[in-house]
C-alpha positions as CSV (number, residue, x, y, z in Angstrom):
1,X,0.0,0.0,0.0
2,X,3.2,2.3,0.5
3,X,3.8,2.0,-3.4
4,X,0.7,3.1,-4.1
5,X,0.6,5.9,-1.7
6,X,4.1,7.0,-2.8
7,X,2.7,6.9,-6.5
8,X,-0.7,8.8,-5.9
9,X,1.9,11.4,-3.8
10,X,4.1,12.0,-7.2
11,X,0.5,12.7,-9.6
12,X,-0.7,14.7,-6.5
13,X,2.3,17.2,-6.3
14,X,2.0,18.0,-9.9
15,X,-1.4,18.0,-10.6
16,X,-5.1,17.8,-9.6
17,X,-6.8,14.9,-7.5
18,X,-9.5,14.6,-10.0
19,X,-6.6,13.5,-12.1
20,X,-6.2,10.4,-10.2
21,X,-7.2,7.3,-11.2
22,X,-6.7,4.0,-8.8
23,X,-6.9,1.8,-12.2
24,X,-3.8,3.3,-13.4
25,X,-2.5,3.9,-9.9
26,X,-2.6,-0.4,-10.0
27,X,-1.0,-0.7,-13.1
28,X,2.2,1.2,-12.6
29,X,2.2,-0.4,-9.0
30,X,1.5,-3.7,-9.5
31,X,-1.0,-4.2,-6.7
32,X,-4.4,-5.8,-7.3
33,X,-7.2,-3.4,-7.5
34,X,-9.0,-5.0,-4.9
35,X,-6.5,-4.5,-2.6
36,X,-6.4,-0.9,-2.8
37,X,-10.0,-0.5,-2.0
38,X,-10.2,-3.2,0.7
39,X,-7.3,-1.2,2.6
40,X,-8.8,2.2,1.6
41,X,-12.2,1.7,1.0
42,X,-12.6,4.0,-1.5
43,X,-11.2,6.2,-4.4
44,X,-11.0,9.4,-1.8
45,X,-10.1,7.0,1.3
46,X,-6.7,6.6,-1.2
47,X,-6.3,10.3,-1.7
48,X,-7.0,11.5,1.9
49,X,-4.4,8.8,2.8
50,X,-1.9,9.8,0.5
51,X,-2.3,14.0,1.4
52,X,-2.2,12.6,5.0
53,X,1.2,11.5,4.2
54,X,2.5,14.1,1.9
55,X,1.6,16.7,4.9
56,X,3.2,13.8,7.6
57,X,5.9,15.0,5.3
58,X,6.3,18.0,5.1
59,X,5.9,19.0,9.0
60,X,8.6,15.9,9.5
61,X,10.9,18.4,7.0
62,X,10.2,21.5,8.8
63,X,10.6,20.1,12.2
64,X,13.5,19.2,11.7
65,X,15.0,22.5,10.8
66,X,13.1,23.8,14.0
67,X,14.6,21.5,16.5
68,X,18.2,22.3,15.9
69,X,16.7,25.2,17.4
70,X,16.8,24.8,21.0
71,X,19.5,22.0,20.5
72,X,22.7,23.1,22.7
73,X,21.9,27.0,22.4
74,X,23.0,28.9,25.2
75,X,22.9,32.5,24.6
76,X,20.5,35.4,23.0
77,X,23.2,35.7,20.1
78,X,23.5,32.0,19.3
79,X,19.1,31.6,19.2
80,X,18.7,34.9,16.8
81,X,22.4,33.3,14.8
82,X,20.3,30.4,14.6
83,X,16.2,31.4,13.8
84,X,17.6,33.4,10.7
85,X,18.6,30.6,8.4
86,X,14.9,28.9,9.4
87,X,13.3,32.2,8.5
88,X,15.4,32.2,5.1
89,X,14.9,28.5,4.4
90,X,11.3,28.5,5.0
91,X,10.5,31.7,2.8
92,X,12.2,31.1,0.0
93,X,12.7,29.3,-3.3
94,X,10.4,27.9,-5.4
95,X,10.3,24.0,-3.9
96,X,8.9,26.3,-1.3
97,X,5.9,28.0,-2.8
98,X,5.4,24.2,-4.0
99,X,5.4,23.1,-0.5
100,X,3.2,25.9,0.8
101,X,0.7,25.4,-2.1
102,X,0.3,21.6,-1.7
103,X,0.0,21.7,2.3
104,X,-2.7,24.7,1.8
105,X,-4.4,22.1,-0.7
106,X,-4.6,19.5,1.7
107,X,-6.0,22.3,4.5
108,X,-8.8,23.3,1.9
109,X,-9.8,19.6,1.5
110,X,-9.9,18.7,4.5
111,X,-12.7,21.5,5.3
112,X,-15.1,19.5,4.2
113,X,-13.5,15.9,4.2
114,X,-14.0,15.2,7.9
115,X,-11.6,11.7,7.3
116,X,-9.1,13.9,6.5
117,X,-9.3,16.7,8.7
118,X,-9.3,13.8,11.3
119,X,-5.6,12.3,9.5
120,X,-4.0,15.6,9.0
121,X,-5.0,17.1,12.6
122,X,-2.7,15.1,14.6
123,X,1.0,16.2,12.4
124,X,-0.9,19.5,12.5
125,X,-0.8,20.0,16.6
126,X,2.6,18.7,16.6
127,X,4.1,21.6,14.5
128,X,2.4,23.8,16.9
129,X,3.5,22.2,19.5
130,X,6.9,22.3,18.2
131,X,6.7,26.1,17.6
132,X,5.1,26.4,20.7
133,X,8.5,24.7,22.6
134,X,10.6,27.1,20.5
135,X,8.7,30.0,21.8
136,X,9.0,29.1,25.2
137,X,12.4,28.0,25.5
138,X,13.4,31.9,24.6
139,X,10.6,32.7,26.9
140,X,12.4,30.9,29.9
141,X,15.8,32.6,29.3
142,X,14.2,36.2,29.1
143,X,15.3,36.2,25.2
144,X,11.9,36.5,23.9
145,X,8.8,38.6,25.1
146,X,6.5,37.4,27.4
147,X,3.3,39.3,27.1
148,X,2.7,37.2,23.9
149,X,1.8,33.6,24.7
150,X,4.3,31.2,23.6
151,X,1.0,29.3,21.6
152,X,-0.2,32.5,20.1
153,X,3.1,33.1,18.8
154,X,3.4,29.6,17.5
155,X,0.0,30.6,15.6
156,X,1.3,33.6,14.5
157,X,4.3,32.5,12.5
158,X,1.6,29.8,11.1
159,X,-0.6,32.5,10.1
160,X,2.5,34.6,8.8
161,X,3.1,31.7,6.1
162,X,-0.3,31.2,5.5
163,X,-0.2,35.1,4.2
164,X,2.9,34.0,2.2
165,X,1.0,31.7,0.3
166,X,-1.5,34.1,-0.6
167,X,1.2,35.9,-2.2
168,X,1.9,33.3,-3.9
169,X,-0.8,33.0,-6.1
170,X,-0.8,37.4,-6.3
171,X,0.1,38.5,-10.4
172,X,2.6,40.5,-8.4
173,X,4.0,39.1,-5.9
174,X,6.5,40.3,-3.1
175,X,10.6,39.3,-3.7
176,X,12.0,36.3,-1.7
177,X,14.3,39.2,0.0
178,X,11.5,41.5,1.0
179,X,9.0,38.5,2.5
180,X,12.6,37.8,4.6
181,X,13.2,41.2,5.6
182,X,9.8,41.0,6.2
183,X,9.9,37.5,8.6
184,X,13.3,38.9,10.4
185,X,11.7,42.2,11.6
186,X,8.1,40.2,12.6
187,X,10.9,38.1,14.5
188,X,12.5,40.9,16.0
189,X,9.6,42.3,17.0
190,X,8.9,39.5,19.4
191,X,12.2,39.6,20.7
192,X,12.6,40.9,24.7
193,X,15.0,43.4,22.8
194,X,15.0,45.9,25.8
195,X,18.0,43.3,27.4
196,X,20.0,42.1,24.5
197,X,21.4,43.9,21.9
198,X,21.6,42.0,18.5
């Protein structure tokens, strides 16, 4: 069933779900058709498994860029030293406004796919959770401000690349280097600056 989530994930990435069609999917697979929709049950029980995964994915990919975060740092210089290649790696490049487009894909679909919604939310609370750690680990140490929650933060950075998708999509959208500027001063911004200089 891997094989045939792996190939439904390659047609997905590059073009639409209604595209998709388990017959073929069985062909350049080799498994038996009823196989597929004995373990799926259905044509969109194979799609909602396979966005599951290519979202599994992608928050697997960005975690671990965020978790060398608040690996072995021990002062205000080395966490800002370290956030700004994250900021930079998430914002730009176009394999990124590919990622951004096909995790807001599987968002929109799973608004009114309940199964997936259901598969998605649990990789989906662990990113927050994740940013969430980040946020309070500078939080501890005094590095970051504290009249912000450490979750609302977490949401705000989500909602930050959320607008960066938008953007996306604009006939005129912003510059990779502008959208980092832009990232580095929200960044700043939530920084307890008063007590470090950077």
């Amino acid at each position: 069933m891997r094989a045939v989530l792996e190939a439904v994930s390659e047609r997905l990435m590059v073009s639409d779900e209604i595209l998709i069609r388990i017959p073929e999917i069985c062909e350049s697979t080799g498994v038996n058709y009823g196989s597929v929709y004995h373990h799926f049950g259905s044509r969109e029980g194979v799609i909602d498994a396979t966005y599951s995964l290519i979202f599994s994915k992608i928050i697997d990919e960005d975690l671990a860029s965020l978790r060398q975060i608040n690996e072995s740092l021990e002062t205000f210089d080395e966490y800002v030293d370290a956030i700004r290649p994250v900021l930079e790696r998430i914002s730009n490049g176009e394999e990124r406004v590919v990622r951004r487009a096909i995790r807001s894909r599987i968002v929109a679909a799973a608004i009114t796919r309940p199964d997936l919604r259901v598969l998605i939310s649990v990789n989906q609370a662990r990113l927050t959770k994740e940013l969430l750690r980040i946020a309070e680990f500078a939080q501890l140490r005094g590095w970051m401000r504290r009249d912000v929650s450490a979750h609302s933060i977490a949401m705000l950075m989500q909602a930050v690349l959320l607008g960066r998708t938008l953007d996306d999509i604009s006939s005129d959208p912003m510059s990779d280097s502008e959208w980092e500027q832009t990232l580095v001063a929200l960044f700043m911004e939530m920084l307890n600056l008063p007590l470090h200089t950077v």
